[in-house]
Each structure stands twice: as structure tokens, then as C-alpha cells.
C-alpha positions in Angstrom: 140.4 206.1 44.3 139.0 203.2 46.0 135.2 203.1 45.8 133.8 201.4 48.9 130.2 200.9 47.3 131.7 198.6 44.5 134.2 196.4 46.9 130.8 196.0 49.2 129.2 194.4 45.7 131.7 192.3 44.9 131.8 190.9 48.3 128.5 190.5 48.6 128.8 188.6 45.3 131.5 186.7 46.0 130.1 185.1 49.3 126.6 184.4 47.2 128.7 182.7 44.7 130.6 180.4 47.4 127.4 179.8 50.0 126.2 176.8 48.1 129.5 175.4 48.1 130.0 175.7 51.5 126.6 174.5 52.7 126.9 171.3 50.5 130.3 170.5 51.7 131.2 168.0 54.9 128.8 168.8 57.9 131.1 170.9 60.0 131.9 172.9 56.8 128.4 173.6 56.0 127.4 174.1 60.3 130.2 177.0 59.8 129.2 178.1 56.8 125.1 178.3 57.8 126.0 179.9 60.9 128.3 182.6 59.5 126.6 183.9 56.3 124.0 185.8 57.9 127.1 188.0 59.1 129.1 187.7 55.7 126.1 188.7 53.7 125.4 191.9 56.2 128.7 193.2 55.8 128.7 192.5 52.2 125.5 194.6 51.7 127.3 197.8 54.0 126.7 196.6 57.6 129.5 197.5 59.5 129.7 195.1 62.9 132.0 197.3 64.5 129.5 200.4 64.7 127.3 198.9 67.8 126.4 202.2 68.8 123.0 200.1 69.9 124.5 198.3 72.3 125.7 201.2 74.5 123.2 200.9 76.7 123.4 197.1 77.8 127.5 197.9 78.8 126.7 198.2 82.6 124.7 194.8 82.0 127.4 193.4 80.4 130.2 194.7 82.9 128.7 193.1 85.3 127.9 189.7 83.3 132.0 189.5 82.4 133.1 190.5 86.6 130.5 187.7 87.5 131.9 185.2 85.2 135.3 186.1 86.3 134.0 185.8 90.5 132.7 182.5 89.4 136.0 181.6 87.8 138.0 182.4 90.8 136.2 180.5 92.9 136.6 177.8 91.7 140.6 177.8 91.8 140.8 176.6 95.8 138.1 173.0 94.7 140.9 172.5 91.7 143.4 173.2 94.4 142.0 170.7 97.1 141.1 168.1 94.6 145.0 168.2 92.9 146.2 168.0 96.9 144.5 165.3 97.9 145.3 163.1 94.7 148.6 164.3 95.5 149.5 164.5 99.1 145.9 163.2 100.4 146.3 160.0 102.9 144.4 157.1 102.0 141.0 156.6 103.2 140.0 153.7 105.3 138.0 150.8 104.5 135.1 152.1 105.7 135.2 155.8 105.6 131.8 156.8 106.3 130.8 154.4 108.7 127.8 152.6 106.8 126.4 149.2 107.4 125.7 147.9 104.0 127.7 145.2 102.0 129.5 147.2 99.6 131.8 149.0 101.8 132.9 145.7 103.1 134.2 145.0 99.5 137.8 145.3 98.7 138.8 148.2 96.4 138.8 148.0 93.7 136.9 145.6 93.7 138.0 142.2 92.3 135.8 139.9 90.2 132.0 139.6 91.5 132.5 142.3 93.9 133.5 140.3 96.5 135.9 137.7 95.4 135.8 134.2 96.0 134.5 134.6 100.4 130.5 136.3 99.4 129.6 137.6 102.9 127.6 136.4 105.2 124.7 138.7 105.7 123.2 139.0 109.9 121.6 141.9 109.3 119.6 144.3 107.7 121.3 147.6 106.4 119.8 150.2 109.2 121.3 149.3 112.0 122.8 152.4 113.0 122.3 153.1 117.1 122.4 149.7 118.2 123.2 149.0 121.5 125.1 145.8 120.7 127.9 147.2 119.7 129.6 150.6 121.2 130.3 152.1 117.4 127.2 153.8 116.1 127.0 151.3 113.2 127.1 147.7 113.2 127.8 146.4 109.2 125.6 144.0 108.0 128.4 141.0 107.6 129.5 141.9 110.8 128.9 138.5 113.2 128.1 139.2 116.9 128.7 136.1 119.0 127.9 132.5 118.5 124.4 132.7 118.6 124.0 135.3 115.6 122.1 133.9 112.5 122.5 134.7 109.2 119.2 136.7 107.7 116.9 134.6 105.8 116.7 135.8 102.2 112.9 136.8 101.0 
């Protein structure tokens, strides 16, 4: 007959006998080891992890824990699907997508050596000149000259 009590001990004994070995081994070894004996010795001494009679009354908590994750899961599937499309079948974007005035969107991209390759702009401007009634756009880029009698701005 199998006694259940004596198989318990022996486990129990044989996990003792290899947790030193374990912890002293390489680092991951010993992480896993450190992290499950608590459990191995439990069972070893008669705790039975499958009896979690105790935890009965958290399953409405928990139910709704796992139908959240799987909500947040699902949403995400149309961003993976717009970020594979545009990758995909997206059209290029212009120079200038976003209409700003300062020098880095007058860069190539990518960008070669330096940032700007061998011409460095020529800067007329500060980088807030959005509104201005120079120009009909509603931004006006820094290297952007305006006429003859445009100077370049004076470094501080």
C-alpha cells in the first residue's frame, strides 16, 4: 500500500538535500531555485497547492482582473493593425510634415553626416514665427529667405 505520509518525507528530504546545490549553482539556477523552494518545501511537508479552497472568495475579483486583461488586449490589435499598414501600404510623408519652423525639419532624411551635409543653413529667423503675415502659410521656417533685403540672424 502506498503510504502518503512517508513519500511526503522523503520528498521533503530529498529537496533539503538538493537546496544548497541549487542555490550555489550559476545565478539563474540559484534565482529558480530561491524562488521555488518555498513551494517545494510546502508540498514536501503535506501542503497541497491544488486545495485553494481560500481563494474562493477573490474569483469574482479575479474574473474580472482576467476579462480586463483580455479588453486591454483586444484593443490594442487595431494600433498593431494601423502601425503594420502604414509601414506597409502608408505613403511617404513630406519633408515637412507638421509644418514647423525650426532647422531640423529642413534636414534631409536620414540625415547625412552633420545633419545637414556639406550647405549648413542659413538661419533669418527665430523658431516662433508661426502667424506671420509675410508669408500666406501659417509657418515661415527659419532658413526660409524672404526677399533681398532679409538678413541672416546674428548669433548671441
Amino acid at each position: 500500500m502506498f503510504d502518503r505520509r512517508r513519500f511526503g518525507r522523503l520528498r521533503a528530504a530529498a529537496v533539503l538535500a538538493l537546496v544548497p546545490v541549487l542555490s550555489v549553482s550559476v545565478f539563474a539556477a540559484a534565482k529558480h531555485a530561491n524562488a521555488t523552494t518555498p513551494v517545494i518545501l510546502t508540498t514536501g511537508f503535506g501542503y497541497d497547492p491544488n486545495q485553494y479552497a481560500f481563494l474562493e472568495p477573490l474569483q469574482p475579483i479575479n474574473v474580472f482582473i482576467t476579462v480586463s486583461a483580455l479588453l486591454l488586449a483586444l484593443s490594442q490589435i487595431p494600433f498593431v493593425v494601423n502601425l503594420v499598414w502604414g509601414l506597409v501600404a502608408g505613403r511617404k510623408a513630406e519633408k515637412n510634415p507638421w509644418q514647423a519652423n525650426t532647422l531640423e525639419w529642413s534636414a534631409a532624411s536620414p540625415p547625412p553626416h552633420g545633419n545637414f551635409g556639406a550647405a549648413i543653413p542659413v538661419v533669418y529667423r527665430g523658431p516662433y514665427e508661426y502667424s506671420s503675415p509675410e508669408v500666406e502659410e501659417d509657418y515661415l521656417p527659419q532658413d526660409r529667405r524672404l526677399g533681398t533685403e532679409a538678413t541672416a540672424a546674428r548669433s548671441h
